[in-house]
Backbone and ligand atoms as CSV (ligand in chain L), in Angstrom:
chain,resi,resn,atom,element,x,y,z
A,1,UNK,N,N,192.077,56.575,117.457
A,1,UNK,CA,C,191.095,57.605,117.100
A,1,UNK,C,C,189.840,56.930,116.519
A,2,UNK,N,N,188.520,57.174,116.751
A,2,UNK,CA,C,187.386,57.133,116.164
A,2,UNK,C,C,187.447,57.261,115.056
A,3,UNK,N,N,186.620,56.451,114.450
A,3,UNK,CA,C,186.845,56.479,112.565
A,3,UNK,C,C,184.797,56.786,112.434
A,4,UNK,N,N,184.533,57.462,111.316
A,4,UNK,CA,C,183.121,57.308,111.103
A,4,UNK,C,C,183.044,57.054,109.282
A,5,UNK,N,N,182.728,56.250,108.888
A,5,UNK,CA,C,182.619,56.061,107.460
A,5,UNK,C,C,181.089,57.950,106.865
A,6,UNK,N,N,182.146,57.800,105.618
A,6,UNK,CA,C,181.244,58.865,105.234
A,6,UNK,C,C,181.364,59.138,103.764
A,7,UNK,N,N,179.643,59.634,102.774
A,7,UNK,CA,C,179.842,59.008,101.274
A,7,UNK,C,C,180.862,60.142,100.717
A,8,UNK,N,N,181.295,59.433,100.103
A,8,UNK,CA,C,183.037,60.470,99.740
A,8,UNK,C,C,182.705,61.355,98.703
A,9,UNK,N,N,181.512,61.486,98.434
A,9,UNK,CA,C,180.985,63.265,97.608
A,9,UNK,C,C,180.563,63.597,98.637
A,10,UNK,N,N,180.533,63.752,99.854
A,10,UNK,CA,C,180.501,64.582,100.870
A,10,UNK,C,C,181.837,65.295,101.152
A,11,UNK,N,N,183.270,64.262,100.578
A,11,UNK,CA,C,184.408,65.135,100.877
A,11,UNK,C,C,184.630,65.569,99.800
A,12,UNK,N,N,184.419,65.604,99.181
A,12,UNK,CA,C,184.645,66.283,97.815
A,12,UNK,C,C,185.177,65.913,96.709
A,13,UNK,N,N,184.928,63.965,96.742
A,13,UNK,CA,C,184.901,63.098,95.598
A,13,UNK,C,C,184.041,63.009,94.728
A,14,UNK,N,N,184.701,63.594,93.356
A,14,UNK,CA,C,183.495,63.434,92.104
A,14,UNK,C,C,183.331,62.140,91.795
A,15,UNK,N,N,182.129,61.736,92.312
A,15,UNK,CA,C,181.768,60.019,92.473
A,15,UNK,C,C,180.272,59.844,92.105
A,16,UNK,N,N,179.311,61.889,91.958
A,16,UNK,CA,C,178.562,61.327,91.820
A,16,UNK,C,C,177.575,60.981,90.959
A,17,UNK,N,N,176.271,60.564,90.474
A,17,UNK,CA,C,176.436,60.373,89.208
A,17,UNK,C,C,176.760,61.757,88.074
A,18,UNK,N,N,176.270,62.828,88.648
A,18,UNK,CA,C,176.596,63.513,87.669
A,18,UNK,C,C,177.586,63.945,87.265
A,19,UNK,N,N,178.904,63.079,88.113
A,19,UNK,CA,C,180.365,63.350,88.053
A,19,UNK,C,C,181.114,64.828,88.799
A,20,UNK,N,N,180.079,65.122,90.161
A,20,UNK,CA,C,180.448,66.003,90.926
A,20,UNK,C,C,180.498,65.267,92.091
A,21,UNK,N,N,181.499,66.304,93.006
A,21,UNK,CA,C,181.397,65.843,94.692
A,21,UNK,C,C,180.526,66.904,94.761
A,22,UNK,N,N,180.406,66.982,96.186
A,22,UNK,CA,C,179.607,68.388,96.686
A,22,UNK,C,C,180.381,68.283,98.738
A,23,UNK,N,N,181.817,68.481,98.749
A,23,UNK,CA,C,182.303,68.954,100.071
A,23,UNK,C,C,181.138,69.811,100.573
A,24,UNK,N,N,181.134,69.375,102.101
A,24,UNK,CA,C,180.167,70.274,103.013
A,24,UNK,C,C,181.005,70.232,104.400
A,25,UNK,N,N,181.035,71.904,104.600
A,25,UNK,CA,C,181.238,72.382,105.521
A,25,UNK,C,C,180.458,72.037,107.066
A,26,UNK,N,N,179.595,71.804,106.802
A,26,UNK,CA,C,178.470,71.111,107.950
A,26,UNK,C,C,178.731,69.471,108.409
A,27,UNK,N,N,179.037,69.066,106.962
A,27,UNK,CA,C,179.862,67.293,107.074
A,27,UNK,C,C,180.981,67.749,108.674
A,28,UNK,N,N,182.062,68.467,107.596
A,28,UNK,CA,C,183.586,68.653,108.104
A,28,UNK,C,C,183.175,68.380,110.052
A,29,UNK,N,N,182.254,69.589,110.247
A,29,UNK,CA,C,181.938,69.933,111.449
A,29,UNK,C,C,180.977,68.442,112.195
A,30,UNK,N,N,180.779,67.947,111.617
A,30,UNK,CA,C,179.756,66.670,112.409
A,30,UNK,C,C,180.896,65.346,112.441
A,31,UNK,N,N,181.846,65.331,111.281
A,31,UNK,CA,C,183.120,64.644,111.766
A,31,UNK,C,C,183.894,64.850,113.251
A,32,UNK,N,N,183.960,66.485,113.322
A,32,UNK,CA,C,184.657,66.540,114.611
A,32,UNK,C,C,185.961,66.177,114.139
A,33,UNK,N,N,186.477,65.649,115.717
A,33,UNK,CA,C,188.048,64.959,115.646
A,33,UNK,C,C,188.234,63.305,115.104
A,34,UNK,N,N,187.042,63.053,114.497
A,34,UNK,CA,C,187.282,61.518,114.144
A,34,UNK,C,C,188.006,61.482,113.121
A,35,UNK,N,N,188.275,60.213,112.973
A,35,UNK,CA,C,189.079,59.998,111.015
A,35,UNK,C,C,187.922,59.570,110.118
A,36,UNK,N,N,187.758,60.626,109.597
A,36,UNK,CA,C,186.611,60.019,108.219
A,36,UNK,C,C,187.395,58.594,107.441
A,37,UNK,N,N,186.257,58.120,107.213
A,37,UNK,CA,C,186.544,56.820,105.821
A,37,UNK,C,C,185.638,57.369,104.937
A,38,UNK,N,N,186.092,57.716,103.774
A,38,UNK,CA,C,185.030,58.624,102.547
A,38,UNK,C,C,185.263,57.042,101.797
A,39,UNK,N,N,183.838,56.987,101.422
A,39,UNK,CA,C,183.223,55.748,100.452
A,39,UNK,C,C,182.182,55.892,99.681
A,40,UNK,N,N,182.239,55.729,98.554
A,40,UNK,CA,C,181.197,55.650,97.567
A,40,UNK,C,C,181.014,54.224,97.415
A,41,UNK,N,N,179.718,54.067,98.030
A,41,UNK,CA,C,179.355,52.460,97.661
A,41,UNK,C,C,178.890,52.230,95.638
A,42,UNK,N,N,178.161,52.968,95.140
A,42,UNK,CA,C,178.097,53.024,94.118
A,42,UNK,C,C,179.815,52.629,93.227
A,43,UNK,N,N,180.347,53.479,93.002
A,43,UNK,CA,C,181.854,53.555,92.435
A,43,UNK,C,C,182.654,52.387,92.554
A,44,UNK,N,N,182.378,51.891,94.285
A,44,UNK,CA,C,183.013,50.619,95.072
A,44,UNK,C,C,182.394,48.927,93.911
A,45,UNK,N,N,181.152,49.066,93.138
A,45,UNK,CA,C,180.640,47.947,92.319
A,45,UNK,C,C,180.884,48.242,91.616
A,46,UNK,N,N,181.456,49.433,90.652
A,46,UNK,CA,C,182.007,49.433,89.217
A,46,UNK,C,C,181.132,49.899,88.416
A,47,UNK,N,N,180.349,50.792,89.078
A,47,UNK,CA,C,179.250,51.913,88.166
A,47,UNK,C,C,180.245,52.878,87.793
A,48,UNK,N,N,180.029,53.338,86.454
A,48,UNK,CA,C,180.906,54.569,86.084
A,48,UNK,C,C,180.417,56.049,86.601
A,49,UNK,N,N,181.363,57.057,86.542
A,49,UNK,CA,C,180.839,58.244,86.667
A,49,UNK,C,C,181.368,58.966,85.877
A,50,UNK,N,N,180.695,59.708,85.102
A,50,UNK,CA,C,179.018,60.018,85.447
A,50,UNK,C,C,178.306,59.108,85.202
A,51,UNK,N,N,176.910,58.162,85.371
A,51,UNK,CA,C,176.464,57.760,84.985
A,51,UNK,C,C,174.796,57.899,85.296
A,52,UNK,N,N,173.696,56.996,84.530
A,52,UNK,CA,C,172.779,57.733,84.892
A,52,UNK,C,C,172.002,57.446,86.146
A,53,UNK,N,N,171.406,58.510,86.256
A,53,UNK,CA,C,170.422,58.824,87.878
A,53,UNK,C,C,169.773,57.310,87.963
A,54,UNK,N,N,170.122,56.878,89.121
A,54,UNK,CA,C,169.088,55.658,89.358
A,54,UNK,C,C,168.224,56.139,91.045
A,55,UNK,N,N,167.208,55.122,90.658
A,55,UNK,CA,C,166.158,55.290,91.679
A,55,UNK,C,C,165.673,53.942,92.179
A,56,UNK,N,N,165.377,54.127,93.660
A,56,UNK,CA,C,164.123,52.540,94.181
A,56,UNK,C,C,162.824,52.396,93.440
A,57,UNK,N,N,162.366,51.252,93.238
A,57,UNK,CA,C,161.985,51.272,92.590
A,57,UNK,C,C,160.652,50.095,93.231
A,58,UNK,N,N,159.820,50.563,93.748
A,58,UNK,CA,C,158.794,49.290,94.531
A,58,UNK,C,C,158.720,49.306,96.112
A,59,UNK,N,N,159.602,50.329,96.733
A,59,UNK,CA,C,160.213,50.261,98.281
A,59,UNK,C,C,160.880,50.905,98.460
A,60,UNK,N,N,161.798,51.106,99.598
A,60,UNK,CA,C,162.954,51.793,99.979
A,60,UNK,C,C,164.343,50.627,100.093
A,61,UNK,N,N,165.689,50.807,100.728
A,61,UNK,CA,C,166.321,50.073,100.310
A,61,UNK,C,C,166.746,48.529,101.103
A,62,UNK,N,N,165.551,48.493,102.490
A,62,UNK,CA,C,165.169,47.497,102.960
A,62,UNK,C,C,164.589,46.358,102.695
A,63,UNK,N,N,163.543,46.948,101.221
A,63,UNK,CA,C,162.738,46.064,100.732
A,63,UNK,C,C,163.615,45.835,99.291
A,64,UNK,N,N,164.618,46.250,98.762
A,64,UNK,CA,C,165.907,46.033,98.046
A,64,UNK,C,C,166.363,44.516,98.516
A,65,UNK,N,N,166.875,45.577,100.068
A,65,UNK,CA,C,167.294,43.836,100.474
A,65,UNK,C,C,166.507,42.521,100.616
A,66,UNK,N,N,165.580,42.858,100.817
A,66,UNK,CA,C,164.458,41.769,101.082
A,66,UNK,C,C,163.807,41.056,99.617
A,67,UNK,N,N,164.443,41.737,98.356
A,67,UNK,CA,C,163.627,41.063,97.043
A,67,UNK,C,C,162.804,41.325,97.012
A,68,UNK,N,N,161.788,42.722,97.293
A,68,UNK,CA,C,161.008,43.104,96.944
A,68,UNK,C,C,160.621,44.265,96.092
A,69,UNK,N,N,162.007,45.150,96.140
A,69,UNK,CA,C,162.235,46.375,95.093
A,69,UNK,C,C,163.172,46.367,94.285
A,70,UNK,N,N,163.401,47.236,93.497
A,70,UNK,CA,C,164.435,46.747,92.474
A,70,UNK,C,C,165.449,48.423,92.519
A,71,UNK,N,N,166.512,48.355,92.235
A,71,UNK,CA,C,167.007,49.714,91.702
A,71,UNK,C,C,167.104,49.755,90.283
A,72,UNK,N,N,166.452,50.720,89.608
A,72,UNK,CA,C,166.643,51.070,88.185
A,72,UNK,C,C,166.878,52.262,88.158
A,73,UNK,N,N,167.812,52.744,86.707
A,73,UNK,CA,C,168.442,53.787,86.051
A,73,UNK,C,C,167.197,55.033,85.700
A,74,UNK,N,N,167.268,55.604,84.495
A,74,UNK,CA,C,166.329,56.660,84.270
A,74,UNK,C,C,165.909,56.112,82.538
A,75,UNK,N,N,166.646,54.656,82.396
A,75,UNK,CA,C,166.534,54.187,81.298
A,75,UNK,C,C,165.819,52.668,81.259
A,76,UNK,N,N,165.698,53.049,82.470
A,76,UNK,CA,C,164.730,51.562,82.930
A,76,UNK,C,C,166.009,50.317,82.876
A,77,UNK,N,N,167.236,50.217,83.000
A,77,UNK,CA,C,168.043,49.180,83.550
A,77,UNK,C,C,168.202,49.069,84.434
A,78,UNK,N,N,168.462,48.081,85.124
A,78,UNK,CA,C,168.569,47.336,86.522
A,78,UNK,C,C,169.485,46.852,86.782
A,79,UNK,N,N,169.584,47.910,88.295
A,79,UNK,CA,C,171.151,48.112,88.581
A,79,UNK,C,C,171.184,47.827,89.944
A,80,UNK,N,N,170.424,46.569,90.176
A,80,UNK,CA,C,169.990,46.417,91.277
A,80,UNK,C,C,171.103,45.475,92.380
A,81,UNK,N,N,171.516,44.322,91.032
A,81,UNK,CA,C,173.274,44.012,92.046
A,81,UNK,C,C,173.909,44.902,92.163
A,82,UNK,N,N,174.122,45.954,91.708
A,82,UNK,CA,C,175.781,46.576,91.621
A,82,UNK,C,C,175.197,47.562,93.182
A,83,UNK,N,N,173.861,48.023,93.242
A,83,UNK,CA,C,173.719,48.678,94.614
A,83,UNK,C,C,173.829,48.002,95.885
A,84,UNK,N,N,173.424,46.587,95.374
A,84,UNK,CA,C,173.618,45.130,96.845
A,84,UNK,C,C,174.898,45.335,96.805
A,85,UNK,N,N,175.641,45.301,95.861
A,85,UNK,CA,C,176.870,44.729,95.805
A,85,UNK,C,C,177.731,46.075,96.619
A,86,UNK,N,N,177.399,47.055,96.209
A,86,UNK,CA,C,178.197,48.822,96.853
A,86,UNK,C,C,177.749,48.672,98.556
A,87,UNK,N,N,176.419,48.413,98.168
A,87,UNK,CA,C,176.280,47.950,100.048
A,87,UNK,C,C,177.316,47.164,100.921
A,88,UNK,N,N,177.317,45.912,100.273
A,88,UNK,CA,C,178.295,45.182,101.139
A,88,UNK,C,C,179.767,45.208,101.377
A,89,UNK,N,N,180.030,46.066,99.857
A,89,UNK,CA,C,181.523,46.785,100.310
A,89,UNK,C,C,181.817,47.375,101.378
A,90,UNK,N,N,180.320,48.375,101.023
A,90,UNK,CA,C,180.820,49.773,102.520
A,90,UNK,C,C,180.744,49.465,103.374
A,91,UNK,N,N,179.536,47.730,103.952
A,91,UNK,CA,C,179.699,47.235,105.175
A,91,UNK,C,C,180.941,46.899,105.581
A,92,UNK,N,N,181.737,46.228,104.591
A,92,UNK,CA,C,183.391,45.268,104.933
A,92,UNK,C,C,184.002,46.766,105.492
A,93,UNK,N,N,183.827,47.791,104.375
A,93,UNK,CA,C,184.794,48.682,104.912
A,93,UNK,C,C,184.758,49.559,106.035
A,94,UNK,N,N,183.492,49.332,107.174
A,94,UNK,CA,C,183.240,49.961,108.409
A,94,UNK,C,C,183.531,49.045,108.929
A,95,UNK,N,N,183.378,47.609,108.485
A,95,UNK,CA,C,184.009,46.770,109.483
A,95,UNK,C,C,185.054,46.500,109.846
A,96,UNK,N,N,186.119,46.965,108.684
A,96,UNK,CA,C,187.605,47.302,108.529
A,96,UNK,C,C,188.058,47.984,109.274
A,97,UNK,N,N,187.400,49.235,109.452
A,97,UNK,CA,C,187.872,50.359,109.997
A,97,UNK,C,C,187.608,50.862,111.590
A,98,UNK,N,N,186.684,50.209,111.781
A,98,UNK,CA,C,185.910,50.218,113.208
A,98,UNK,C,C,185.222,51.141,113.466
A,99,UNK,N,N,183.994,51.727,112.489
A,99,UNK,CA,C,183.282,52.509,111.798
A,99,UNK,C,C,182.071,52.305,112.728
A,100,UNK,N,N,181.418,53.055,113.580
A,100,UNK,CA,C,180.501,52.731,114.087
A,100,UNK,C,C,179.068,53.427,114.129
A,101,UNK,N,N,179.570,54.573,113.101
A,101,UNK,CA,C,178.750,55.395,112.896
A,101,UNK,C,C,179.051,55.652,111.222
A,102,UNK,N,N,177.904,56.265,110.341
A,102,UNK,CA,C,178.057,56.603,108.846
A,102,UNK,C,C,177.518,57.943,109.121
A,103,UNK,N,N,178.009,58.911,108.057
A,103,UNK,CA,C,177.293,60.261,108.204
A,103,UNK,C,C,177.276,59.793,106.423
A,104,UNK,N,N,175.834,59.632,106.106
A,104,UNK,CA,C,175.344,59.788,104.367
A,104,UNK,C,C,174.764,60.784,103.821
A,105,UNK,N,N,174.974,61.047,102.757
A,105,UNK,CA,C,174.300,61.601,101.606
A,105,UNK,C,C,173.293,61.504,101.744
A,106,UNK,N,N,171.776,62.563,101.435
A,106,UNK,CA,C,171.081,62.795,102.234
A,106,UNK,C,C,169.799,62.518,100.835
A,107,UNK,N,N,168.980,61.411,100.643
A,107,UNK,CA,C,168.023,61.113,99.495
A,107,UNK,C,C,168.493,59.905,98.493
A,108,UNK,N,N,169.773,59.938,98.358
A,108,UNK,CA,C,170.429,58.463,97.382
A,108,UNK,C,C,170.081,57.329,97.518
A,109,UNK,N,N,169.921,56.917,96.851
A,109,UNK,CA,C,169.491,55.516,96.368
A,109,UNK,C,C,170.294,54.681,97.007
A,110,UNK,N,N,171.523,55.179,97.303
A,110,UNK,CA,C,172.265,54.255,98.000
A,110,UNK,C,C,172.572,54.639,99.561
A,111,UNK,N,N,172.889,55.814,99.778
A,111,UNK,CA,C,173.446,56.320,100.710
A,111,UNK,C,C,172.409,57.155,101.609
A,112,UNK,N,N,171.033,57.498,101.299
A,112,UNK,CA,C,169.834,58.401,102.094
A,112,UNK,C,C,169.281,57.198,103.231
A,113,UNK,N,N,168.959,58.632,104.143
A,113,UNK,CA,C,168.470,57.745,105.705
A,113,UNK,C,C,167.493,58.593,106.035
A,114,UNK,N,N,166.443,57.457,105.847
A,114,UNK,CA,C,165.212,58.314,106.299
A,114,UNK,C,C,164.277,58.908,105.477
A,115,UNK,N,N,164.930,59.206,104.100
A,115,UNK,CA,C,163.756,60.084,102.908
A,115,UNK,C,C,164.963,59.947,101.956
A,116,UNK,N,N,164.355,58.987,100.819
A,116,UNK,CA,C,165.001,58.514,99.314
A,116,UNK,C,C,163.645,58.945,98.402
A,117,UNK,N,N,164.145,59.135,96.768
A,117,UNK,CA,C,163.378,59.695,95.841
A,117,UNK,C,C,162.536,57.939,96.221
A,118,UNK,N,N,161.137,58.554,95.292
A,118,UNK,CA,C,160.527,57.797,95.196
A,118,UNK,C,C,159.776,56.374,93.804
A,119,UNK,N,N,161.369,56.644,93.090
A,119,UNK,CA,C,161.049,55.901,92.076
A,119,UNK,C,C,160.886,56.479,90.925
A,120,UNK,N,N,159.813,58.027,91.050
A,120,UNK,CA,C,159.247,58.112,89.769
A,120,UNK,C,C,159.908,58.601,88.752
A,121,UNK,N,N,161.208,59.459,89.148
A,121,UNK,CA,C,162.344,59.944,88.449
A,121,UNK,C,C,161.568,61.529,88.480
A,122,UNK,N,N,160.843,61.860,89.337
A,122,UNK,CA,C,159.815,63.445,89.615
A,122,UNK,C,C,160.178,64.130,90.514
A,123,UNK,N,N,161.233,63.870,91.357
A,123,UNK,CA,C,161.831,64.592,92.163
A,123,UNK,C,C,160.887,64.406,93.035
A,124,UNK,N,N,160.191,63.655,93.281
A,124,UNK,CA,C,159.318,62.783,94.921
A,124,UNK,C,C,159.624,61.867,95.907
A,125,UNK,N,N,159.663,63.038,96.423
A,125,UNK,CA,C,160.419,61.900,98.226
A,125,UNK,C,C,159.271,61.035,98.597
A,126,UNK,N,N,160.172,59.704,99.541
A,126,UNK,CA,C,158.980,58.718,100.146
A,126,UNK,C,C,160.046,58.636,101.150
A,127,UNK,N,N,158.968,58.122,102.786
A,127,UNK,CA,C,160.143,57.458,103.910
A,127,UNK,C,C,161.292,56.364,103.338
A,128,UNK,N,N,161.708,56.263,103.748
A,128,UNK,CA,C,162.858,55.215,103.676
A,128,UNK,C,C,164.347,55.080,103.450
A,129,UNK,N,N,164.796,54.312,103.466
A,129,UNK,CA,C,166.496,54.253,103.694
A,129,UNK,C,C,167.167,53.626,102.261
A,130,UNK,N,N,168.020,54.545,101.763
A,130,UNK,CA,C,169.023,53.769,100.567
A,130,UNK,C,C,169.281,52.453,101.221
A,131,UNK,N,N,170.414,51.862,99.967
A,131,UNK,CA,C,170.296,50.377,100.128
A,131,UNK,C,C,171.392,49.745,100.706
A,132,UNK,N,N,172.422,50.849,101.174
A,132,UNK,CA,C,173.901,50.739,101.691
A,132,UNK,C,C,173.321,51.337,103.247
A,133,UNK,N,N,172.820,52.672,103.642
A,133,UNK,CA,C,171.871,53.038,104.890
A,133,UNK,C,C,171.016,51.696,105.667
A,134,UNK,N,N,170.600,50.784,104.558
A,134,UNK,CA,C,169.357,49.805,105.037
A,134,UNK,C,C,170.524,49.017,105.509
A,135,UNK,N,N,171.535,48.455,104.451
A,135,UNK,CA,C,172.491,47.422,105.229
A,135,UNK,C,C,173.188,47.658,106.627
A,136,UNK,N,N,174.035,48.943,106.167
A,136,UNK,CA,C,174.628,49.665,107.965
A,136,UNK,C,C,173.559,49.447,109.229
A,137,UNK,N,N,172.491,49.838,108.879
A,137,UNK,CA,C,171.897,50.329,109.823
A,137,UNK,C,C,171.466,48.624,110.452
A,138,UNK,N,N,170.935,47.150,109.527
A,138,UNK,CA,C,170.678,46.147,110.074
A,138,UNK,C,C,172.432,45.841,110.773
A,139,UNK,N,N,173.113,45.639,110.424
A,139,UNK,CA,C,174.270,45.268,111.316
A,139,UNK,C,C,175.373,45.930,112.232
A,140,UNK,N,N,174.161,47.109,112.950
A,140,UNK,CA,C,174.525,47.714,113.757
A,140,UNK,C,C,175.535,48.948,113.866
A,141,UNK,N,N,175.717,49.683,112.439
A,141,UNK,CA,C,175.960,50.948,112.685
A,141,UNK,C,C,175.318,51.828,111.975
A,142,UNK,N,N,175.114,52.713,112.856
A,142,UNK,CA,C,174.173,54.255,113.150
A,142,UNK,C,C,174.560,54.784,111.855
A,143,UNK,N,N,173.221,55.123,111.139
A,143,UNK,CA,C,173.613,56.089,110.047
A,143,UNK,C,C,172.854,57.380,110.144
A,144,UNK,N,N,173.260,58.482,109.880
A,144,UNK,CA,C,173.140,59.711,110.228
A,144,UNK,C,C,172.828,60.262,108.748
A,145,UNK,N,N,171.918,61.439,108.323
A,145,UNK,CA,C,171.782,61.796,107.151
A,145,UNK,C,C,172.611,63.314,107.454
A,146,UNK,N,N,173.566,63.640,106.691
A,146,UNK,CA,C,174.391,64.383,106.616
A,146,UNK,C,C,173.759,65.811,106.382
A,147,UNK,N,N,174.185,66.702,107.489
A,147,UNK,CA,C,173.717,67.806,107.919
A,147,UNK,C,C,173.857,68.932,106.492
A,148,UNK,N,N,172.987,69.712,106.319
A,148,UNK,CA,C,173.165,70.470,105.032
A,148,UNK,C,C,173.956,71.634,105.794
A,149,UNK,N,N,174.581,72.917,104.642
A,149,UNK,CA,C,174.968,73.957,104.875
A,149,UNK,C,C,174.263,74.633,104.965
L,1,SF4,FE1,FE,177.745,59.929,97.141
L,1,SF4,FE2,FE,176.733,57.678,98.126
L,1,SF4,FE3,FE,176.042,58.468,95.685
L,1,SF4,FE4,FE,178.518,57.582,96.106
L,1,SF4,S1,S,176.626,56.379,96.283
L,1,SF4,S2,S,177.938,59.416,94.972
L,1,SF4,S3,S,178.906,58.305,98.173
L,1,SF4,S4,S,175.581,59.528,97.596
């Protein structure tokens, strides 16, 4: 069976920072007949939950990878390994699984494809890809921003 990795507060793991999941019925349905892999790359580096809201910070999560942005909290700490570090988990674990597609969380710092906050902690979107989205997507699997209800 097809496996698609997917961020596991989409299934209804309280993982996220505010110590909620949020299950979506629209997820369930874009799974289909595959076997989900629910992953929180965050949780996967040993961030607690709840913990606080972090944001990109200079870029999106390409320029993360590249040493040019940073991820920080809402307290101005830098939490910028533990998001490299949640990245490369969730890569091992699509690579584990034979994951060839991600359906993410849709704006996260870690997990958004396509439109992440923009740093200011103002609730302002900018283009770009979280920092687990930026990794999937360079080593060749498709990430999808997870369909709302
Ligand atoms: Fe959900 Fe991804 Fe945030 Fe984990 S890192 S809580 S899976 S959006």
């Amino acid at each position: 069976m097809e496996s698609v990795l997917v961020s596991a507060c989409l299934q209804g793991v309280p993982c996220r920072f505010d110590g909620r999941g949020k299950a979506s019925g629209a997820v369930t349905a874009a799974i289909g007949d595959r076997r989900p892999v629910a992953f929180c790359p965050e949780v996967s580096a040993g961030l607690t939950t709840p913990r606080r809201p972090a944001e990109i910070v200079g870029g999106d999560g390409h320029d993360v990878l590249d040493g040019r942005a940073r991820v920080v909290d809402d307290t101005g700490h830098d939490v910028t390994d533990e998001f490299v570090d949640g990245a490369e988990r969730a890569l091992a674990a699509a690579r584990r699984t034979g994951c060839t597609e991600a359906l993410l969380m849709a704006r996260s710092p870690s997990c958004g494809r396509g439109t992440v906050y923009d740093g200011t902690f103002t609730g302002e979107l900018r283009d770009g890809d979280g920092v687990t989205a930026a990794l999937l997507e360079r080593n060749g699997i498709s990430v999808r921003p997870a369909p709302r209800d």
